[in-house]
N, C-alpha and C positions, 0 to 999 in steps of 0.2 A: 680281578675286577676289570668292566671294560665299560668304560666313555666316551659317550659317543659325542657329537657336534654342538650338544646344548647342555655338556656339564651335567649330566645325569648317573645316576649309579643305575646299569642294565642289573647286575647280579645280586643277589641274596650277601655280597660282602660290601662291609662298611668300612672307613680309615675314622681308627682309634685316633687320639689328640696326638701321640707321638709317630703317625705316621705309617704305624704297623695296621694291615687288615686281619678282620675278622670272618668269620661266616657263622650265619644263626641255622643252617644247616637246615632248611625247612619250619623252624620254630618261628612259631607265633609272634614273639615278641622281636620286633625290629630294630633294629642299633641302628642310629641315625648319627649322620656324618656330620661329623665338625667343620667348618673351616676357618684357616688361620686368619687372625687380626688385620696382618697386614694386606688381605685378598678384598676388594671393596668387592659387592656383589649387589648391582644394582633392583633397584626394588617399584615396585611399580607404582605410579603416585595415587594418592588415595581419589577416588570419587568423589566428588560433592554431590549432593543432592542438587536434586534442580525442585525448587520450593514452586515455580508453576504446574510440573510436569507430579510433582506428588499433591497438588492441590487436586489437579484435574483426574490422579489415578483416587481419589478419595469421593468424588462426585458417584452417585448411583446411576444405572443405564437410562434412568427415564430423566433425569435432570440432565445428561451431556445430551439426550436426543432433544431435550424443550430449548438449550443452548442453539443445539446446528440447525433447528429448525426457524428457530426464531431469526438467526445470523444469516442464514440461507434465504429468508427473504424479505428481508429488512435491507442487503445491500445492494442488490439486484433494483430495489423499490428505491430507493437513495439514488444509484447510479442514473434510473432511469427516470425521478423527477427532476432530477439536476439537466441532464441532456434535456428535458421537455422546457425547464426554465429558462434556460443561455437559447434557444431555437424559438421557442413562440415569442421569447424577451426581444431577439431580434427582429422577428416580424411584426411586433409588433412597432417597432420602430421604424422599419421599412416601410410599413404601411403610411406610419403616421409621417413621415417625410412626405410620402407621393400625395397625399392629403393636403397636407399643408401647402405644397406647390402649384398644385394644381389649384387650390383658394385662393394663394397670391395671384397666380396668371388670370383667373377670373375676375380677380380684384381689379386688377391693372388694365384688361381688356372696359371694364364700367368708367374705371377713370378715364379712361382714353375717349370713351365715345360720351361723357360728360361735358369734358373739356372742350370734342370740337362740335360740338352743340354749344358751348357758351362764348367759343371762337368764331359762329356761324352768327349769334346774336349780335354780339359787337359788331360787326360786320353795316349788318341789318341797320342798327342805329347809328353806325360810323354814316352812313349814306342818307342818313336825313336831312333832310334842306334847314328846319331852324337847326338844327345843333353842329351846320358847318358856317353859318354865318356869326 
């Protein structure tokens, strides 16, 4: 019998429970090998399913294609009305700043030439003969 680096049996012979080999000499039916209790032989962990991954293998071709089609431009469409919100949302507020400032300085420019037109009046009346006597 010869074993190679991963504990396999190369030949046609098998070890009995007490240690002794056999061979089935070409014969069909294959004697398979024991081993002892105290040899642990580790074993490989079992799979889980993945309950996503078999929902999605249960889907038929024209439902996962109505999915990626629909997801394919739904996010693209999302991405790109959100960037158009936060962008027009700011100029719009930019606008309505420069709007607004530009009415107060207008505003400010009426009061100014109000006021010394009502400073020109006073004036005018301070300088009248009855109302300095």
């Amino acid at each position: 019998m010869v074993l190679d680096s991963r504990s396999r049996v190369d030949s046609s012979e098998a070890i009995n429970s007490d240690g002794a080999t056999s061979s089935n000499n070409g014969s069909s039916a294959a004697t398979v090998a024991t081993v002892s209790p105290s040899i642990s032989v580790p074993t490989a962990p079992e799979l889980k399913k993945n309950p996503i991954g078999s929902w999605w293998q249960a889907l038929g071709l024209r439902t996962k294609t109505t999915i990626v089609s629909v997801v394919g431009i739904t996010i693209p469409l999302l991405v790109l009305g959100g960037f158009t919100v936060i962008y027009v949302g700011q100029d719009i507020a930019t606008s309505t700043k420069q709007i607004e400032a530009a009415s107060a300085n207008g505003m400010g420019y009426r009061v100014a030439y109000f006021m010394r037109e009502r400073y020109g009046d006073i004036q005018v009346l301070a300088q009248l003969s009855f109302l300095t006597n």
